[in-house]
C-alpha positions as CSV (number, residue, x, y, z in Angstrom):
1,X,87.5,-8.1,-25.1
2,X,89.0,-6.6,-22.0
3,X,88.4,-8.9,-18.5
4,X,88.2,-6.5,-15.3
5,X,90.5,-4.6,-14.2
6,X,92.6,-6.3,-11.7
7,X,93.3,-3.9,-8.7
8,X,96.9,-4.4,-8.1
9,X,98.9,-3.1,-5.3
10,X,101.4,-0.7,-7.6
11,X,98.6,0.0,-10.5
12,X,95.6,-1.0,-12.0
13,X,96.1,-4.2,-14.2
14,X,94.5,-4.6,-17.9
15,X,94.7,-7.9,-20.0
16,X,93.2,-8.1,-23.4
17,X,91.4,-11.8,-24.5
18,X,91.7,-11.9,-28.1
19,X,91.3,-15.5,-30.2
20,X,93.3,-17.1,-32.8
21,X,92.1,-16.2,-36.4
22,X,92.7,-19.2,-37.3
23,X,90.5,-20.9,-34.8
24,X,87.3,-22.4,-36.5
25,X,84.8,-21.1,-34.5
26,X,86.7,-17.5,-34.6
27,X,84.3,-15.5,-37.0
28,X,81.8,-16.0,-34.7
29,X,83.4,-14.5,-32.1
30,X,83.4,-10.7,-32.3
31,X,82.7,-9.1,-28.7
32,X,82.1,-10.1,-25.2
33,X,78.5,-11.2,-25.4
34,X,79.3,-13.8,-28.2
35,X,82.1,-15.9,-26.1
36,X,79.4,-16.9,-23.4
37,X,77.2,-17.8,-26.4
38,X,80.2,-19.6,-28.4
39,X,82.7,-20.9,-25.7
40,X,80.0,-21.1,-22.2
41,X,81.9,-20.8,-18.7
42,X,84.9,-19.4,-20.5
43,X,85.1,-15.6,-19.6
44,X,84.3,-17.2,-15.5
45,X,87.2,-19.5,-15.5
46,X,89.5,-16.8,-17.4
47,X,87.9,-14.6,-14.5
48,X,89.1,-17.1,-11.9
49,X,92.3,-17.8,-13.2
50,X,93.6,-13.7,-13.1
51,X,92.3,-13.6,-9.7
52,X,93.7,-16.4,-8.8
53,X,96.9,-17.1,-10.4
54,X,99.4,-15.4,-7.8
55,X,97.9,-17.0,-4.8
56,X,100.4,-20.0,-5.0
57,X,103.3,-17.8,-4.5
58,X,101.5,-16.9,-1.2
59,X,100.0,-13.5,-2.7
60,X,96.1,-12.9,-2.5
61,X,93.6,-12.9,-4.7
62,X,93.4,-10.1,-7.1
63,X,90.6,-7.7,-7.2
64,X,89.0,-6.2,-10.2
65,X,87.0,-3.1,-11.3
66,X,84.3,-2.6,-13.3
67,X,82.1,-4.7,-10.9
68,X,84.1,-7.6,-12.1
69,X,82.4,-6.8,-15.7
70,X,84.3,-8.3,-18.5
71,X,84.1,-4.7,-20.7
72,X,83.7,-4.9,-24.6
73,X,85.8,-5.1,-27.5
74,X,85.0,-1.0,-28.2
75,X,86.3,-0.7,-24.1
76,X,89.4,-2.6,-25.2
77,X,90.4,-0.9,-28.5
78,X,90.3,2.5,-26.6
79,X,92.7,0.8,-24.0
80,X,95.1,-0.6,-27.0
81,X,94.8,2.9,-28.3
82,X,96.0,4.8,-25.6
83,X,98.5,2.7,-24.3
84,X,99.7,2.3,-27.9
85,X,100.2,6.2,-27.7
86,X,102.0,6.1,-24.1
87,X,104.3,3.9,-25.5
88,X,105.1,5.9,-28.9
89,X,105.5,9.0,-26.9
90,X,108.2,6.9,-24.6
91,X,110.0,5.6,-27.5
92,X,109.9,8.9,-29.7
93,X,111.6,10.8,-26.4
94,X,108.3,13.0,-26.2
95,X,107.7,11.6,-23.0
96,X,110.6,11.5,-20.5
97,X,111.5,8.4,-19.3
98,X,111.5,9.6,-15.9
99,X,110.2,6.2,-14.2
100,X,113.4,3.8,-15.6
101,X,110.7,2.0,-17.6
102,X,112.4,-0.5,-19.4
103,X,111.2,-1.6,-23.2
């Protein structure tokens, strides 16, 4: 599942909420819809805590996108996917790394 997009102040933000395979209650956990059903409250206090999490260090909230929808586990492969190919075309030299990213 992918939680809104935070709106940073550089970038849009993405985070991916997966769960542990080996949890017991895992296989019945496959998308967005079945984590209120499985784990209620969760996806609202994982919600709070990325808008939240900088404000100690005197930063404010984060915003999201998505009209602070938590988008689907389809929405989230297609993210994986694409950033999986900016990454290989970084690596490979296809893509000049003209921005000093470091990986």
């Amino acid at each position: 599942m992918h939680p809104p997009t935070r709106l940073t102040p550089r970038a849009p933000s993405t985070a991916v909420i997966a769960i542990n395979a080996a949890d017991p209650r895992a296989a019945e956990v496959n998308d967005v819809e079945d984590v209120e059903r499985v784990f209620p409250g969760e996806l609202e206090r994982v919600r709070v805590w990325f808008r939240d999490y900088k404000t100690p260090d005197g930063k404010p909230e984060n915003k999201f996108g998505y009209n602070n929808k938590t988008q689907n586990k389809a929405f989230a492969l297609d993210v994986i996917e694409e950033t999986n190919g900016f990454w290989k075309a970084l690596t490979s030299g296809k893509r000049g790394n003209d921005e000093g990213m470091a990986f």
